[in-house]
Residue, then its C-alpha position, 0 to 999 in steps of 0.5 A: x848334445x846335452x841336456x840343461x834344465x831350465x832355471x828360474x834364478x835370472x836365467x841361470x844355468x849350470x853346465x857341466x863340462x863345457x870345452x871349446x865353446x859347444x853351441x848352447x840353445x834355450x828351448x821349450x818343453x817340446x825341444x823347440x829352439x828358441x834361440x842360441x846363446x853366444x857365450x865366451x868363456x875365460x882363456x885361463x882357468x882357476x884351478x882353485x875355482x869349483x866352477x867358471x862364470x859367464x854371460x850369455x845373450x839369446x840371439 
């Protein structure tokens, strides 16, 4: 289980440490499951890159 705090940047979030697609919830602030988020990360990784992009849609 890890922990995301909520961002108010257009939904934005930073996870760290993301492998082999872990289910992903939003939550409110009693730790309520609001929805998942189905997200697909990329098959090849930048090695160049700080960090990988991806979009989510909360179901």
């Amino acid at each position: 289980r890890q922990r995301v705090d909520y961002s108010v940047d257009s939904g934005r979030v930073f996870i760290t440490d993301v492998g082999d697609n872990p289910a992903l919830y939003a939550a409110d602030d009693d730790m309520n499951r609001l929805c998942r988020i189905h997200y697909t990360l990329q098959k090849t990784q930048d090695k160049e890159a700080f960090y990988e992009t991806a979009k989510g849609v909360c179901q």
